[in-house]
MARDOKE-823971 format. One record per atom (N, C-alpha, C, O): x, y, z. Coordinates in steps of 0.05 Angstrom, whole numbers, plus 5000, padded with zeros to 4 digits. Layout:
BEGIN
XYZ
...
***
This chain:
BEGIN
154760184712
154560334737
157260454742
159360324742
157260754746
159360814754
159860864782
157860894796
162760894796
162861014823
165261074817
167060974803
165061304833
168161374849
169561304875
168461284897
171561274871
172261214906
172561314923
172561554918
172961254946
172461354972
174061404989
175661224995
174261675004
176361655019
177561575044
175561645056
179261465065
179361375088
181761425104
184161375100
180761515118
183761575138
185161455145
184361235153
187661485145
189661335154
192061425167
193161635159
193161285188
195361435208
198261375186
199061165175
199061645188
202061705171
203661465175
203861375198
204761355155
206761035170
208460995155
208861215144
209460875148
211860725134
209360675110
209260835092
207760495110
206160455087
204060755077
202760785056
204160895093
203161105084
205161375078
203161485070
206361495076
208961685086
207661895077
207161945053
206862075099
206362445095
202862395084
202162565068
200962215089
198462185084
196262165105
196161945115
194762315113
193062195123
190962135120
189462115139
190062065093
187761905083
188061845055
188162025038
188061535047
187261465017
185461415003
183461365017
184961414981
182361314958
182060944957
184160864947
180860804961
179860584964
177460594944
175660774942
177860294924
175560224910
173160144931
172659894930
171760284947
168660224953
166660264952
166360494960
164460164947
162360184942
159960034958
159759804965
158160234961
154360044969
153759854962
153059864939
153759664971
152159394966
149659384989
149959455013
147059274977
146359224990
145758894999
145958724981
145458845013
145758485032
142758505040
141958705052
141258315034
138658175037
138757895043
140257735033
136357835065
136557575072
135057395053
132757475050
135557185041
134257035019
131656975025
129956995007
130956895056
127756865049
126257065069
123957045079
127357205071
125857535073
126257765074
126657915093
126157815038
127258055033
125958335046
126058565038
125258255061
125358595085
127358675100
127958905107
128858375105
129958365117
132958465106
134358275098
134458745103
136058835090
138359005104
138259075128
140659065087
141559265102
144159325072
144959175053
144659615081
145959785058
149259775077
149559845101
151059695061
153459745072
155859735055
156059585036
157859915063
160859975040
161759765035
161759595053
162959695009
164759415008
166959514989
166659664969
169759375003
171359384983
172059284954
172059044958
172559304933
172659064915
175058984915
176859144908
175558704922
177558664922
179258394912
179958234930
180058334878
180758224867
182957924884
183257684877
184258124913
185757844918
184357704927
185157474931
181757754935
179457604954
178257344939
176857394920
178457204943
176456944939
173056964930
171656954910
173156984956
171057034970
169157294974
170257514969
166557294983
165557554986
165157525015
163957315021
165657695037
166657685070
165857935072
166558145061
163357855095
162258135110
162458045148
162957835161
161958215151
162358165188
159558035201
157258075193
160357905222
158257765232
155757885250
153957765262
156558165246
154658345261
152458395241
150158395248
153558445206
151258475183
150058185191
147658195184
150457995200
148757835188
146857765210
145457565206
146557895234
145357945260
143258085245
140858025245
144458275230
141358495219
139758345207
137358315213
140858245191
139558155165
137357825175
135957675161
137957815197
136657565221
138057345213
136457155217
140557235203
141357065208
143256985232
145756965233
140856955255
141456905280
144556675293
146356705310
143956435271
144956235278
147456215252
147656025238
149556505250
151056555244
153256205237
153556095215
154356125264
155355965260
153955685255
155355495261
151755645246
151155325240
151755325210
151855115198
152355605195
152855515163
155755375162
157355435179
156355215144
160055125139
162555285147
163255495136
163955145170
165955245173
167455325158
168155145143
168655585151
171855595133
173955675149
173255865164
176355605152
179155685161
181055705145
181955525129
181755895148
184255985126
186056205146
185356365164
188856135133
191256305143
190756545131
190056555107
191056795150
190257085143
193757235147
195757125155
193457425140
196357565149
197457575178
196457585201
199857575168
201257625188
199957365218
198657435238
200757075211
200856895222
197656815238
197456645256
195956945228
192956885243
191756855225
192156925202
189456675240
186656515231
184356685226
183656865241
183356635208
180856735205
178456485199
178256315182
176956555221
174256235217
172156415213
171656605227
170856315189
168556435175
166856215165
167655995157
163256335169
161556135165
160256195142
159656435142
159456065123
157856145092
154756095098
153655925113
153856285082
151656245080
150956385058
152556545050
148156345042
147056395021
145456675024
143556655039
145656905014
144257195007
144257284985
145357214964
142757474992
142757674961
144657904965
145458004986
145157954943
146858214941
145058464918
143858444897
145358584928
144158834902
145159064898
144259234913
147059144879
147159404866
146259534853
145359434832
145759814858
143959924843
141159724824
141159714800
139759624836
137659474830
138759294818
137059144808
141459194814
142058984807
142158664825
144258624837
140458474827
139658294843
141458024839
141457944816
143557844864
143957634846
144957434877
146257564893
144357154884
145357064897
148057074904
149557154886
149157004924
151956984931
152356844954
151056864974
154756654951
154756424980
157356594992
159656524994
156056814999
158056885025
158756825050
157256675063
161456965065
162956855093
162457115103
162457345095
161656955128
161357235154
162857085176
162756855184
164657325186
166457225202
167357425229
168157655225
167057325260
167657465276
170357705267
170657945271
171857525255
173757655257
174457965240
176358115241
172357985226
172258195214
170358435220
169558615207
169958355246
167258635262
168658835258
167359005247
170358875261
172059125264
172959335242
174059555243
171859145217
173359275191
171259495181
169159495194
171359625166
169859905159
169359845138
169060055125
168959635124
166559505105
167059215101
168759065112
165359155082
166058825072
167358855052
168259065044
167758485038
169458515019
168558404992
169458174994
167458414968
167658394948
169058204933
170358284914
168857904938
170957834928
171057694889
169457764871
173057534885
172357324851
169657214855
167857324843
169257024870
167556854872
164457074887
164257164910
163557094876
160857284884
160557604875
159157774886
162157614856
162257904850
164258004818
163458154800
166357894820
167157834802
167057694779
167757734756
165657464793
163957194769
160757274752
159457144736
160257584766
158557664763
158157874736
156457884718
160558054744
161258334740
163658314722
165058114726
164558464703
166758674693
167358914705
165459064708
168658954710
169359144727
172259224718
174259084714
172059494716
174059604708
175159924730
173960104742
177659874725
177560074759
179860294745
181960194738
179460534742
182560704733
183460864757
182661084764
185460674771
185360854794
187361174790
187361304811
188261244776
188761544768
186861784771
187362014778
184361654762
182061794756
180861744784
179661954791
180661634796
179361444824
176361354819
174661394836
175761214792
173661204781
173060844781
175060704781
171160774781
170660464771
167860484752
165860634753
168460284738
165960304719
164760004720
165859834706
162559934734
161559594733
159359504724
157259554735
159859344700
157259224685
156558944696
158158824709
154858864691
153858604692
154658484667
154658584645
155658154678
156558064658
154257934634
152557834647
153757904611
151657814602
152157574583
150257454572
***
């Protein structure tokens, strides 16, 4: 599967200098609820190698009817810049391009705000090869077999 990346705005800064928008590895995933796949929804995710974990916001998982967000396992972990992030796991599907595969992902208040999810080793990477040239702003991702 191939994609290109995507672009996103960003205010000129010290980490950005003379830019107002970069290329980011993201891509469509789609998120399905395990025991009713009607129950779906299509949304951007980053891929993102320092991630653990695969982390979407607790608003996807309102769609997708998992109502009772927080009765899955607590996680707490130190996030940047001196704050907490508490995230609850739970079990879905993920699907790319018709590609189908469980994943024990974290949905977490604290990430309503972000402009996609995240892709992480554990649910995506354990999955996938993935190869990214960012010169080209291209990724190329197979299933691993």
């Amino acid at each position: 599967m191939k994609f290109t990346f995507r672009k996103f705005p960003v205010r000129e800064s010290q980490a950005f200098p003379g830019k107002n928008s970069v290329l980011r590895p993201v891509i469509p995933v789609t998120l399905i609820h395990p025991n009713h796949p009607e129950k779906r929804v299509t949304l951007h995710c980053a891929i993102d190698s320092g991630s653990d974990h695969c982390l979407f916001p607790t608003s996807i998982a309102t769609v997708l009817g998992l109502y009772r967000v927080e009765s899955g396992p607590t996680w707490v972990w130190a996030g940047a810049e001196d704050t907490t992030l508490v995230a609850y796991l739970h079990s879905i599907i993920l699907e790319i391009e018709g590609h189908q595969w469980e994943c024990s992902a974290l949905f977490s208040h604290g990430v309503n705000h972000a402009p996609y999810g995240i892709l992480g080793l554990e649910g995506f990477f354990d999955r996938f090869n993935i190869q990214i040239d960012y010169k080209s702003g291209t990724m190329d991702i197979t299933p691993n077999t």
